[in-house]
C-alpha positions as CSV (number, residue, x, y, z in Angstrom):
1,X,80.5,83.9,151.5
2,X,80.5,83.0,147.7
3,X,81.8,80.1,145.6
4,X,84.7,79.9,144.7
5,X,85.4,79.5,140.7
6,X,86.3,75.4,141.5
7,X,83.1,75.5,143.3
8,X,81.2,76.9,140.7
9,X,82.2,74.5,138.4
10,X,81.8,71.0,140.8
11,X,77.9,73.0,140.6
12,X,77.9,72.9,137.5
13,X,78.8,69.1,137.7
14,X,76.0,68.5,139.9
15,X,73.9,70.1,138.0
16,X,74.7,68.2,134.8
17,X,74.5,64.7,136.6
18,X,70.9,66.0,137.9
19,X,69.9,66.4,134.2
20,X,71.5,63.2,133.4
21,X,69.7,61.2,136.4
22,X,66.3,62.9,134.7
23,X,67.6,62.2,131.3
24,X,67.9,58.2,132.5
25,X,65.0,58.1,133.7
26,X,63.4,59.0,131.2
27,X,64.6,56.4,128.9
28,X,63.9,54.1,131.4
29,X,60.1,55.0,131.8
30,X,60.5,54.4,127.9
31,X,62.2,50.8,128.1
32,X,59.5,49.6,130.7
33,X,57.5,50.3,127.7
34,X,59.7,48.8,124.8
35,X,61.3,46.5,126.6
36,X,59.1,45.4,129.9
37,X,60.1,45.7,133.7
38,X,61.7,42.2,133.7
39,X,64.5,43.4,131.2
40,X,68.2,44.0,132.3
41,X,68.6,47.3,130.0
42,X,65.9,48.5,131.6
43,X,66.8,47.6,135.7
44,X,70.4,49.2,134.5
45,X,68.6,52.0,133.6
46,X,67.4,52.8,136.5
47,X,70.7,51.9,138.8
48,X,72.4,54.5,136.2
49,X,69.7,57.1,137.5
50,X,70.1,56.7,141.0
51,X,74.1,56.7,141.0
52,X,73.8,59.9,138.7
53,X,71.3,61.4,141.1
54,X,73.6,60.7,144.2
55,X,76.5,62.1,142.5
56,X,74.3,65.0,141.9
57,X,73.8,65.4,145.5
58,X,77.1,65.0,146.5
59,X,78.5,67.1,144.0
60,X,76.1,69.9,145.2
61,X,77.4,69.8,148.8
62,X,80.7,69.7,148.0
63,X,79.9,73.0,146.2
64,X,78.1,75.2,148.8
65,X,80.6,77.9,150.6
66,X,81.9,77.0,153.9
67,X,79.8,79.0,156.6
68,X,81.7,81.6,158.6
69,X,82.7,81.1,161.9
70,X,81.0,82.9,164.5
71,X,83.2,84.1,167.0
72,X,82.7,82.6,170.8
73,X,80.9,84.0,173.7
C-alpha cells in the first residue's frame, strides 16, 4: 500500500523535526563551547533535541501505510 497524501505530509513533519532535533544539537554542541555544560541554555538545548527527535519518531510511524490483512487459514 502507499501513503496517503495526509500521510505524506505527517512524513514530511517527521522529517522536519529530524532536521530540527540535528539542527539543536548542533547549537548545543556549540553552547557547551560558549557557554559550558553547567549552563541552563545549554541543558535546554539539549531537552529541545530529544523532544524534537521523539516527535520525529512518532510522527514517522504515524506515517507508514497500514499493512494488508492477510486472509485466515
Amino acid at each position: 500500500m502507499t501513503r496517503t497524501s495526509v500521510k505524506k505530509v505527517v512524513f514530511g513533519f517527521a522529517v522536519a523535526a529530524v532536521l530540527a532535533a540535528i539542527v539543536t544539537v548542533g547549537i548545543g554542541i556549540w553552547a557547551i563551547g560558549a557557554l559550558g555544560g553547567a549552563h541552563v541554555a545549554t541543558a535546554s538545548l539539549f531537552a529541545t533535541a530529544i523532544f524534537f527527535l521523539c516527535c520525529g519518531i512518532v510522527l514517522y510511524f504515524m506515517s507508514v501505510p497500514p499493512r494488508p490483512i492477510s486472509p485466515a487459514e
